[in-house]
C-alpha positions in Angstrom: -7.0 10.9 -11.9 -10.4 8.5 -11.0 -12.3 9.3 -7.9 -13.3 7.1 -5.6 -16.8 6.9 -4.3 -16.2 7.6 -1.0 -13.7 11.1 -2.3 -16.9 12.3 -3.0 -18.9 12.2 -0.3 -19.2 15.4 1.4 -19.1 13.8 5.2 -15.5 12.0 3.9 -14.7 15.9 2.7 -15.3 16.7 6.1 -13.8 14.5 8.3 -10.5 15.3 5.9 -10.6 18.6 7.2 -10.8 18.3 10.8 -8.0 15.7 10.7 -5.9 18.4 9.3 -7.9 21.0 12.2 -6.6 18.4 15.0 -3.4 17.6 13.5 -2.6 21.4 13.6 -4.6 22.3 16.8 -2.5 19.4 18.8 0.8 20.8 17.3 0.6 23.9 20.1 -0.1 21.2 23.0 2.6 20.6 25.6 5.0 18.3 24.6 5.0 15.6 27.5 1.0 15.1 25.4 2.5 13.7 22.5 2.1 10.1 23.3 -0.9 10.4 25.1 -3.2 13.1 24.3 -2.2 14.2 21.0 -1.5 10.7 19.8 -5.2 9.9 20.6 -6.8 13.2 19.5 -5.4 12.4 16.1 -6.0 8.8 15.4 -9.5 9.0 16.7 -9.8 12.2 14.0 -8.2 10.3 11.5 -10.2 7.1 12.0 -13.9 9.2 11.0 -12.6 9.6 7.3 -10.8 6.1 7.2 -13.6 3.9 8.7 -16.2 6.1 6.1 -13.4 5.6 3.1 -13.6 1.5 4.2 -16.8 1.1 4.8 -18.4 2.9 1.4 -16.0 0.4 -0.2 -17.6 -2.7 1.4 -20.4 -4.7 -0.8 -23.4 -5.1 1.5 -25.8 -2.0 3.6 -24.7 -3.8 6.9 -21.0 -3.9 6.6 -21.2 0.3 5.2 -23.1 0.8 8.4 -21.0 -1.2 10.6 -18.3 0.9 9.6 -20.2 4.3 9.4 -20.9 3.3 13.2 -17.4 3.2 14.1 -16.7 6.5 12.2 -19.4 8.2 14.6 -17.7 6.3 17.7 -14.7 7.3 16.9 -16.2 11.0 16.3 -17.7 10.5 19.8 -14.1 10.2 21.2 -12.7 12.7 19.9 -15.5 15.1 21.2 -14.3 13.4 25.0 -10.3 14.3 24.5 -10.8 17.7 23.1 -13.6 18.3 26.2 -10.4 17.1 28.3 -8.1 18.8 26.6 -10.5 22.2 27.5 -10.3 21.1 30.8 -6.6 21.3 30.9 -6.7 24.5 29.3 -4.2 22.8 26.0 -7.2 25.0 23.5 -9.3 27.8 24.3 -13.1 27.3 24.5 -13.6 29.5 21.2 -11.6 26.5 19.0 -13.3 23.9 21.5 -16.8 25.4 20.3 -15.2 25.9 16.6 -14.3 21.9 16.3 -16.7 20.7 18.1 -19.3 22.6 16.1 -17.1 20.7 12.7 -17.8 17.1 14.7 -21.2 17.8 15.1 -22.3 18.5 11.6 -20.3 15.5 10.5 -22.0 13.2 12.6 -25.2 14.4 11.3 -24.0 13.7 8.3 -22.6 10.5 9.5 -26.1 9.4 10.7 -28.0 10.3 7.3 -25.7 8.6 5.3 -26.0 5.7 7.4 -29.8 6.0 6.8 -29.6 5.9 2.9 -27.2 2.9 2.5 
């Protein structure tokens, strides 16, 4: 089966993996979240690997970057409903720290590749 460009980038690896971190991490929260919390958690997560999958698929540097940008946005909002989820105790602060720690190495990631294109 052919690769894509973008299946081979390590950050896209990433991001792949913490949606399926969030996706099981926001199965344990209260159910009255699922439209609200959960439902944002996880299309803020799974927006990271889809805005890097479009935007590596675009033809000039400043459309990749534009949507390399809102990959890291998106990245940046997830950090603010899992820090409110801690807040209202839905995780622990050892899986807090643990996908946090995941969201901050792919927005380093995030930022070199946006340095490169």
């Amino acid at each position: 089966m052919y690769e894509f460009y973008f299946e081979k980038l390590e950050v896209w690896k990433n991001a792949r993996t913490l949606n399926k971190d969030v996706y099981l991490l926001t199965s344990k929260f209260p159910k009255e979240e699922l439209f609200a919390i959960v439902s944002q958690l996880r299309r803020a997560t799974s927006s990271i690997s889809a805005n890097i999958a479009e935007g590596m698929s675009r033809e000039t540097s400043k459309e990749k970057k534009r949507f390399l940008n809102i990959a890291y946005a998106s990245a940046m909002e997830v950090i603010s409903f899992l820090t409110l989820s801690l807040d209202l105790e839905f995780l622990n602060e050892v899986k807090y720290r643990d996908i946090r720690s995941k969201i901050e190495h792919i927005t380093n990631q995030l930022r070199a590749l946006s340095k490169t294109v």
